[in-house]
Structures are given as structure tokens and as C-alpha cells.
C-alpha positions as CSV (number, residue, x, y, z in Angstrom):
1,X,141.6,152.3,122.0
2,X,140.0,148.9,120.8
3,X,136.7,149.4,119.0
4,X,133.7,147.8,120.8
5,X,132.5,144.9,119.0
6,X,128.8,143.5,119.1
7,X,128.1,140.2,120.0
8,X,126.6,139.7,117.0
9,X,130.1,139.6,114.9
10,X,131.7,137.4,116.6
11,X,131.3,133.9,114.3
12,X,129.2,131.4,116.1
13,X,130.0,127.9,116.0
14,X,128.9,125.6,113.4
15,X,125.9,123.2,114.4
16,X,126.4,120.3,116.0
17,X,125.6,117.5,113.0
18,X,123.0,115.4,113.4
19,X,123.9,112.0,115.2
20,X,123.3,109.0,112.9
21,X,120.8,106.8,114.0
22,X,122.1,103.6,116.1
23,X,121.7,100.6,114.0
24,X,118.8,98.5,116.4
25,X,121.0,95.5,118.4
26,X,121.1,92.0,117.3
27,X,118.2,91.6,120.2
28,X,116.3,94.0,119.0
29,X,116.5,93.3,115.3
30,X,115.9,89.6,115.7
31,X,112.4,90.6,117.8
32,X,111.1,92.8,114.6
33,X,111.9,90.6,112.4
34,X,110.5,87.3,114.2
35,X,107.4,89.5,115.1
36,X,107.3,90.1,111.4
37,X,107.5,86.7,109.9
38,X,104.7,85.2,112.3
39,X,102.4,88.4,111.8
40,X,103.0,87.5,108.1
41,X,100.9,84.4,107.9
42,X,97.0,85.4,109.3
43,X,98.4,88.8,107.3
44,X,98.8,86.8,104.3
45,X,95.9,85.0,104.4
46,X,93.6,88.2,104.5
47,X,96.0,89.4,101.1
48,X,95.7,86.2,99.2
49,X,91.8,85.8,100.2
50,X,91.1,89.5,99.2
51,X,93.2,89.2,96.3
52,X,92.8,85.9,94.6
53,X,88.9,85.9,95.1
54,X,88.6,89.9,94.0
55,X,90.2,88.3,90.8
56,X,88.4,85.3,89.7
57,X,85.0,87.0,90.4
58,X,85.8,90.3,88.7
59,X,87.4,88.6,85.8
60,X,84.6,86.2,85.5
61,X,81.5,88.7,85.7
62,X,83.8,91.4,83.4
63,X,81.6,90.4,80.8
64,X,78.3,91.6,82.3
65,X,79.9,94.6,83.2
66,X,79.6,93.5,86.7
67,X,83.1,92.4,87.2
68,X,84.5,96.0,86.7
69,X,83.2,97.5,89.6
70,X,84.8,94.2,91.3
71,X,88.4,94.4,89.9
72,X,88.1,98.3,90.9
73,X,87.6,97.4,94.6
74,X,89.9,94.5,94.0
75,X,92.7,97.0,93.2
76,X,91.6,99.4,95.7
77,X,92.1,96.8,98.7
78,X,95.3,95.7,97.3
79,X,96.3,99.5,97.6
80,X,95.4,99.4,100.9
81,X,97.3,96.3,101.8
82,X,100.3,97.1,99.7
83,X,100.7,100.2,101.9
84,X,100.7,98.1,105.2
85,X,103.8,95.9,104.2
86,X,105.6,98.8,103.2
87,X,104.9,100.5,106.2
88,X,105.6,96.9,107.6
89,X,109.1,96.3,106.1
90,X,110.5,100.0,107.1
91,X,109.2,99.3,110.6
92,X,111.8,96.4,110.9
93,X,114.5,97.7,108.5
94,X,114.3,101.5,109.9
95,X,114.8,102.4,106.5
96,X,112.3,103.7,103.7
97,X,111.7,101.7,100.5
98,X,112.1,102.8,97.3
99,X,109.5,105.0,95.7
100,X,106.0,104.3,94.2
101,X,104.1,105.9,92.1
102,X,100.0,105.9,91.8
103,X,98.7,107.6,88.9
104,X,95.8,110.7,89.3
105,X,92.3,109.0,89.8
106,X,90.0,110.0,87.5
107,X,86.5,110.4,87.5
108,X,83.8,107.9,87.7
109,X,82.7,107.9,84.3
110,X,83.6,104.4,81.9
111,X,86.7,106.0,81.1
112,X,87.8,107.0,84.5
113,X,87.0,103.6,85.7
114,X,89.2,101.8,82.8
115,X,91.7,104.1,83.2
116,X,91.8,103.0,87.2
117,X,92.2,99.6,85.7
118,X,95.2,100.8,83.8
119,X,97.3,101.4,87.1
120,X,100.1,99.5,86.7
121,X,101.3,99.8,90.2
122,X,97.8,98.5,91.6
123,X,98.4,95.6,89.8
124,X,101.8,95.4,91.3
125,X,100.3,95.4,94.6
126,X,97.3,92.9,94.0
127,X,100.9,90.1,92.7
128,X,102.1,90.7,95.6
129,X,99.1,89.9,97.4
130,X,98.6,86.9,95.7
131,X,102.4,85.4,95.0
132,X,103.7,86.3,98.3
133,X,101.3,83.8,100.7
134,X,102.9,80.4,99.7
135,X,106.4,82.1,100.6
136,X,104.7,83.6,104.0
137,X,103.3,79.7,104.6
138,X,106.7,78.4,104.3
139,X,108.5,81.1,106.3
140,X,105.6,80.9,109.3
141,X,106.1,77.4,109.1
142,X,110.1,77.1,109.2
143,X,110.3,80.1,111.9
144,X,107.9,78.4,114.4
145,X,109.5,75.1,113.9
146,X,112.9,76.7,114.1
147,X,112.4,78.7,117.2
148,X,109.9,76.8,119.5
149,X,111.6,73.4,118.0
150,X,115.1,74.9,119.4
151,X,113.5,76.4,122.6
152,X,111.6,73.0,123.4
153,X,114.8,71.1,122.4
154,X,117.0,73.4,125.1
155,X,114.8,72.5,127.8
156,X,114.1,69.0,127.1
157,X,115.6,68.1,130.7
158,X,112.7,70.1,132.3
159,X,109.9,67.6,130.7
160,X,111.5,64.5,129.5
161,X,110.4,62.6,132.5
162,X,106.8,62.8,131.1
163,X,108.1,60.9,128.4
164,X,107.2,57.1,128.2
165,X,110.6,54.8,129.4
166,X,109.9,51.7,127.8
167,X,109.9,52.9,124.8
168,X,112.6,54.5,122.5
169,X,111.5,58.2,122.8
170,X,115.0,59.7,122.5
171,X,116.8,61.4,119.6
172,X,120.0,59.5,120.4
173,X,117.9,56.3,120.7
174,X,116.0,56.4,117.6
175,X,119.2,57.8,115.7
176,X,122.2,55.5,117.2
177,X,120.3,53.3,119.4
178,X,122.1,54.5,122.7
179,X,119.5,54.4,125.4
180,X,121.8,56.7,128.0
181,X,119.3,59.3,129.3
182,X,122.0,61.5,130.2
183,X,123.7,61.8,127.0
184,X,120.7,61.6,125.5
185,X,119.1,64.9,127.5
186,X,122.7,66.4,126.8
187,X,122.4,65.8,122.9
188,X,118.7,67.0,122.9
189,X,120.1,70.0,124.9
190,X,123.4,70.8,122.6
191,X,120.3,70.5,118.9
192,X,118.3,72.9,120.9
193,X,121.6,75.8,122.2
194,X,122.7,75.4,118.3
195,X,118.9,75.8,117.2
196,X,118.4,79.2,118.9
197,X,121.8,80.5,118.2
198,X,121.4,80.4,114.3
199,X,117.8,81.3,114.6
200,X,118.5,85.1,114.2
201,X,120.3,84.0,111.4
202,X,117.1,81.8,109.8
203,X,114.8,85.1,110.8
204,X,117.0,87.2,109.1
205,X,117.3,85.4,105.9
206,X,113.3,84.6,105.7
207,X,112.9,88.1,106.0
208,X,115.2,89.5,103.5
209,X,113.3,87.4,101.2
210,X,109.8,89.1,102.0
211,X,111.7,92.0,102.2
212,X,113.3,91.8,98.7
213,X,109.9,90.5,97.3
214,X,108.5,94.4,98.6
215,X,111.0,96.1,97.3
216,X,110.2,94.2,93.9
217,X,106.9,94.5,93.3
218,X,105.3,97.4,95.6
219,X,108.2,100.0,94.8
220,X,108.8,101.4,91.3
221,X,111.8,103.9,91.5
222,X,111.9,104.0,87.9
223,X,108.4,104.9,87.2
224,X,108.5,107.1,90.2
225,X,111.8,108.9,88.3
226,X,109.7,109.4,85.1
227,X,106.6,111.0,86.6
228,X,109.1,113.6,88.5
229,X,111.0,114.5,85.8
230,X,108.0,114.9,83.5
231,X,106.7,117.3,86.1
């Protein structure tokens, strides 16, 4: 007579593994990352305000004492912003950075508040606040131009008639002095199509840039490898 057997013997089925997460579409990844690069300016502009000005004042009142309490906030704010482009940059990429590491804060004595000053990652943060606004100028800049320059260019048929025609208002005319409005509309047309079909290629380099400029001075793997292993 076969022995009864519980359902509980027979072997279950290994799990399922997880599905890897889909890679976003070109479409997709080319939206983040243009939404990125023009968020970056008015974002740079707080960071390099907040940054630069925290500086000069607290390093020129350090001597009255005054410009501690200054640099502390300084630092504090450039935590704060540091923490929103990280959070920034792993939105687009879908991928975490590299780690950082803060050291404890101490009290509010003297010596807690030059040992706050001694954070070397807060320091990090407040370069990067500073260093990274002319870069974010120049990638607002060339992104805008790029884009709405390639977008106005495609549909130049659509408003060129507002254009003056006794003048030389054309590409081809100003360039090779050819005053055919069709092939002049068609050129304008052909600058714009190649314009937006390399602009996910522009966005994608600008932001690799910001991106690697992040990872360089609000991450700190190594410091964040020494502080674990000394725990």
C-alpha cells in the first residue's frame, strides 16, 4: 500500500525571480533628462546665490566670530541642496549614486560648531553649489537653443510668410544668396528634422556631464567604505 504523503513534502517550486526593471524608452529618457537640464538653471541660481554669498559673508565676518554661525548655515543649506540633485540625478538615471557619508553632529558648544565646520563632505556639497552654475548656464542655454531652435526651424513653413520679402531673411539667402523660397523653406525644414533628431543625443550628453559632476563631488564611496568598516 503506498504511504500517504502530506502536502507539505512535496517540494514547492522555486520563486519566480524578480523581473529586472525595463530600461525607460528613448521617449521617456529624453523627457527626464530635458526636464532636468532646464529645471537646472532657476535651480542653479538658488545654489550658487545661497552658496557663493553664505561664503563671502561668513568668511569675511569669521573674524568677529560672526561669520561662524554664517558658514554653519552656509553648510547646512548646501546639505540640503546637495540632497535634491542627488535625489535629482537618480530620478532621471533610475539608479542610486554612490554613497555619502556625513559625520555625527555634535553639540552646540565652540567645539561642536568647529567640528561641523570640519565636515568634509559639506564642503563637497557647498563646490558643487558654487562650480556647477556656469556649467548649468551653458547647458540651459545650448538645450533651449537646441530644441526650440530645431522645433522653430521644422516648422518654419507655418510662419515664414510673416517674414519681410524684400529683404534677405532666409538661411539659404544670407548663406549662398539663392532667393528660391521653396528650397529655402525646404533647407530651413531639413536644419530643423536634423536639429531634433540629435537633440536626445545633445540632452544626453549635457546631462552626463551634470551627472558625472554629482557623482564627483556629492558622493564619497571611499569615505563612506572607511566609516563602515571602522564600525
Amino acid at each position: 500500500m503506498t504511504p500517504m504523503t502530506s502536502p507539505d513534502t512535496f517540494p514547492r517550486a522555486a520563486a519566480p525571480a524578480p523581473a529586472a526593471a525595463r530600461p525607460p524608452s528613448a521617449a521617456v529618457r529624453f523627457g527626464r533628462e530635458l526636464g532636468y537640464l532646464v529645471s537646472s538653471l532657476p535651480i542653479g541660481v538658488v545654489s550658487f546665490t545661497v552658496g557663493f554669498l553664505g561664503l563671502a559673508a561668513g568668511v569675511a565676518t569669521v573674524i568677529v566670530y560672526l561669520g561662524v554661525p554664517i558658514l554653519l548655515g552656509t553648510l547646512l543649506a548646501a546639505r540640503g541642496l546637495a540632497r535634491g540633485e542627488r535625489r535629482r540625478v537618480e530620478s532621471v538615471t533610475g539608479r542610486p549614486l554612490p554613497p555619502h557619508v556625513y559625520r555625527e553632529r555634535g553639540d552646540r558648544s565652540v567645539k561642536g560648531m568647529i567640528a561641523a565646520l570640519a565636515e568634509p563632505q559639506a564642503w563637497r556639497d557647498l563646490a558643487h553649489a558654487i562650480v556647477s552654475f556656469p556649467v548649468r548656464i551653458v547647458n540651459f542655454c545650448l538645450t533651449v537653443t537646441w530644441v526650440l531652435g530645431g522645433l522653430g526651424m521644422l516648422l518654419y513653413v507655418t510662419w515664414s510668410w510673416a517674414l519681410p520679402e524684400d529683404e534677405e531673411t532666409g538661411l539659404l539667402d544670407l548663406t549662398y544668396d539663392i532667393s528660391s523660397e521653396s528650397a529655402n523653406i525646404a533647407f530651413t525644414t531639413g536644419l530643423g528634422l536634423v536639429a531634433l533628431l540629435t537633440a536626445p543625443l545633445v540632452t544626453r550628453g549635457l546631462f552626463l556631464l551634470n551627472a558625472s559632476m554629482a557623482r564627483g563631488l556629492l558622493t564619497n564611496p571611499h569615505a563612506a567604505s572607511r566609516l563602515a568598516a571602522e564600525e
